[in-house]
C-alpha positions in Angstrom: 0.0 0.0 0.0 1.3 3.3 -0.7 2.3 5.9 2.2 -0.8 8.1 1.0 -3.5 5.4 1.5 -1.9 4.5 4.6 -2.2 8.0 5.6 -5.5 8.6 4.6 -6.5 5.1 6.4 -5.4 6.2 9.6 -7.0 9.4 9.7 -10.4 7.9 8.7 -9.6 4.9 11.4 -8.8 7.7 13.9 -11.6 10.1 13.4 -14.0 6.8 14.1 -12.5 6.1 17.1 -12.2 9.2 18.4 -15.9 10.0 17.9 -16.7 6.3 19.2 -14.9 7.3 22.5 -16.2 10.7 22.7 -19.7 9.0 22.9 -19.1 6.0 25.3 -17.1 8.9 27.9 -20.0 11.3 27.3 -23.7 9.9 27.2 -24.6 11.5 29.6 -23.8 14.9 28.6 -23.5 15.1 25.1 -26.4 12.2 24.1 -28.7 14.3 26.2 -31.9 16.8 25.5 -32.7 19.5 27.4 -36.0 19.5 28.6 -35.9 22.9 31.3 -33.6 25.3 31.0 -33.2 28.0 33.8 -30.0 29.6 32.2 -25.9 29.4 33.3 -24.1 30.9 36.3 -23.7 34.8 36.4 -20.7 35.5 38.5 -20.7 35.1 42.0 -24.3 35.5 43.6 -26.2 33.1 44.5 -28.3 31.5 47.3 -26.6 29.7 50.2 -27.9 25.8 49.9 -25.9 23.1 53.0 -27.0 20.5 55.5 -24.9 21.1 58.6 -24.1 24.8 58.0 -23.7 25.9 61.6 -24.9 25.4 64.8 -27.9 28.1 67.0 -29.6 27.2 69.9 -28.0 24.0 70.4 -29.1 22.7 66.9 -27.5 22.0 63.8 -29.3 24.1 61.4 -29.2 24.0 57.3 -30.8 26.3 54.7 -31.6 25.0 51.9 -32.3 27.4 48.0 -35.1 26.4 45.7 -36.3 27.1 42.3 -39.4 26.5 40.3 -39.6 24.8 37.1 -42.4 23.5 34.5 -42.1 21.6 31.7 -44.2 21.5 28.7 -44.4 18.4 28.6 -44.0 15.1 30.0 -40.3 14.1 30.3 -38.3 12.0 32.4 -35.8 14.0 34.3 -32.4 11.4 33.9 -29.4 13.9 34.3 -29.1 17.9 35.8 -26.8 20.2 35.1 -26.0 23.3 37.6 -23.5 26.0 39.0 -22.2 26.9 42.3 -19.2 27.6 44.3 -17.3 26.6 48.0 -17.0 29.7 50.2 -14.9 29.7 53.3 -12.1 26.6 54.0 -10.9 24.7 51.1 -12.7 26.6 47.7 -12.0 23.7 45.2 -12.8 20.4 48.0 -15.0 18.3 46.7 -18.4 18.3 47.0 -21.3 15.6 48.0 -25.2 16.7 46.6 -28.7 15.7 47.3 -31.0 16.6 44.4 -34.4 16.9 45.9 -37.8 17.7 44.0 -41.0 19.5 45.8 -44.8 19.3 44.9 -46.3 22.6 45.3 -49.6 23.0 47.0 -51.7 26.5 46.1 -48.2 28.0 45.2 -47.0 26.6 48.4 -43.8 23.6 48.1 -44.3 21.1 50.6 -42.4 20.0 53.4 -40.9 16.9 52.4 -39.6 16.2 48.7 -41.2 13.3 47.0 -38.0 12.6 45.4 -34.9 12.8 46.6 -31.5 11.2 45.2 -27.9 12.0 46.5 -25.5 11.0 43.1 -22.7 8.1 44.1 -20.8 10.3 41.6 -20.9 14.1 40.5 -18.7 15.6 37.5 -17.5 19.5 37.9 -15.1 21.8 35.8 -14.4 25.0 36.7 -16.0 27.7 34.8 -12.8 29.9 33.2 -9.0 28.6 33.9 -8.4 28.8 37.7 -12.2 30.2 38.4 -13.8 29.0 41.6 -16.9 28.6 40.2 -17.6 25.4 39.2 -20.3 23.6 36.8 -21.8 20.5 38.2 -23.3 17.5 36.2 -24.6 14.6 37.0 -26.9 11.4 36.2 -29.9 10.8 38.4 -32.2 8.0 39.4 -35.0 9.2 36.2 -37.8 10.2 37.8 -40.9 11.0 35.4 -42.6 14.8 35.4 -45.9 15.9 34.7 -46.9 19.1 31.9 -47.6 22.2 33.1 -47.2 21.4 36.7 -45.1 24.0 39.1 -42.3 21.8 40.6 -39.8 23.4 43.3 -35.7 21.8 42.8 -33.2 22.5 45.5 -29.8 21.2 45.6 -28.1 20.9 48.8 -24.5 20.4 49.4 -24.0 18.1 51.9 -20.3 18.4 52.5 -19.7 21.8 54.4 -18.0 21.5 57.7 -20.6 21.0 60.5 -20.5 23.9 62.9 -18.3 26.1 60.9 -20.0 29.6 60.1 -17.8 30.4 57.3 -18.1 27.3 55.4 -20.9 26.8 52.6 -21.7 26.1 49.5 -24.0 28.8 47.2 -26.3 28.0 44.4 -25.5 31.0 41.7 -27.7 32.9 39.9 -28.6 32.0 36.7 -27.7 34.7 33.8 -31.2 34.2 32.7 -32.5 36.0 36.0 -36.2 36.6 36.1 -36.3 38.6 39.3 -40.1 36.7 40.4 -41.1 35.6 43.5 -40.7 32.0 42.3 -37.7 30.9 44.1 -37.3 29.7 47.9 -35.6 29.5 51.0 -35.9 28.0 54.4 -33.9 27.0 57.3 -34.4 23.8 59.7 -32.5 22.1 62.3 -31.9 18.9 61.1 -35.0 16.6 61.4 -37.0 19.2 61.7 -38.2 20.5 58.0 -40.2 24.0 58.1 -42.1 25.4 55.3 -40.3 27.4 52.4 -40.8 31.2 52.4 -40.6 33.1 48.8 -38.0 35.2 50.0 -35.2 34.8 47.7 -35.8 36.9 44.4 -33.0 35.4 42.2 -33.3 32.5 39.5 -30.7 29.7 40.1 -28.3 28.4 37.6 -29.6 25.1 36.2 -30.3 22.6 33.5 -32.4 19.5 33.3 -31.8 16.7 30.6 -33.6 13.7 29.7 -32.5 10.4 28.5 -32.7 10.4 24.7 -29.9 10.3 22.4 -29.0 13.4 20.6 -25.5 13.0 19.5 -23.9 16.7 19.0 -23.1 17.6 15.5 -19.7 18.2 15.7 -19.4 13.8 16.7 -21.7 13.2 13.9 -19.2 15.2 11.2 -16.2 13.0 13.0 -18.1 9.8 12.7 -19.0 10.3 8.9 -16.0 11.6 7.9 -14.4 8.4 8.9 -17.0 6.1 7.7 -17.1 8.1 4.2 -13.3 7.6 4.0 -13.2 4.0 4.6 -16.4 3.6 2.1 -14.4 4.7 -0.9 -11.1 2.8 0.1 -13.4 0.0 0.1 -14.6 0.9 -3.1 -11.5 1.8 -5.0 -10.2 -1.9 -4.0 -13.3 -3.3 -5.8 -13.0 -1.7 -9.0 -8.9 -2.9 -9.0 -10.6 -6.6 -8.5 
């Protein structure tokens, strides 16, 4: 075989598997529709959002952030995007999540979530080079929505340092910020729950994805560039026979 054809062989063999890998290391992201979208991070405001963020009275006390969503239609939620960062102690630790979901009851969420998943595993990259604000992903239990029906999401890191003041974890604002009285706070000691007040004015930074596969363009130009190439090798060789 001539150096060309070699050439041109290993480019087509490489572009397949590059785009091959790119999907198996990505499904969840890139394989993915979005099915709310309440906008990306803006800076650094946000909403405070921890389970064991200091101590008062003798209790441990958390405050949790919420946000309403509603979907057009019925989807299941399978994956969630969103944007936050670590303020006080260590800014890039790692962090541990519990995703929780709130029916709303004349415009009121409820106590307790009726679902509530804490991911075995949650991706993060910071936002610009050296940025400590980070943008989370990660898969979820799928848990099917209703249309047209007012949902409340918070996410609450569960990972600041009991008793410490200074430590905790905030939700940002999203750059899409309506300014409503949609979103929600509260605070609780622990095994406790109180109701949510509509204090907090802001939209939260986050993205809800379902399960069907949506490859992005640019790993469908990789993947038939490489099967185009090794098409016509295959067919030059049959013409010589």
């Amino acid at each position: 075989m001539e150096y060309g054809k070699k050439k041109w062989l290993n480019v087509c063999l490489f572009s397949l598997v590059a785009s091959l890998t790119f999907i198996l290391c990505n499904t969840g992201v890139a394989f993915s529709t979005i099915i709310f979208d309440n906008g990306a991070e803006l800076e650094n405001s946000g909403m405070s959002s921890d389970y064991d963020a200091y101590t008062k009275d003798g209790y441990t006390w958390y405050v949790q952030a919420g946000d309403t969503f509603e979907l057009s239609s019925n989807s299941t939620l399978a994956s969630i995007r969103w944007w936050g960062f670590n303020v006080g102690g260590d800014l890039y630790k790692e962090n541990d999540f519990t995703i929780n979901i709130f029916d709303l009851n004349n415009g009121i969420p409820d106590t307790n979530p009726f679902y509530s998943y804490q991911p075995q595993s949650v991706s993060r990259q910071a936002v610009t080079q050296n940025s400590t604000n980070f943008e989370y992903f990660s898969v979820l239990d799928p848990v099917v929505l209703n249309s047209n029906t007012l949902y409340l999401l918070s996410i609450v890191n569960n990972s600041a340092t009991p008793n410490d003041l200074t430590d905790h974890w905030v939700w940002l604002r999203s750059i899409d910020d309506g300014f409503d009285d949609t979103h929600y706070s509260r605070q609780s000691n622990v095994g406790t729950p109180v109701n949510w007040t509509g204090t907090f004015m802001h939209d939260l930074a986050f993205q809800m994805y379902d399960s069907t596969p949506v490859p992005e363009p640019s790993t469908i130009v990789l993947m038939g560039l490489g099967l185009v190439g090794l098409a016509g090798m295959g067919r030059k060789k049959l013409l010589k026979k």
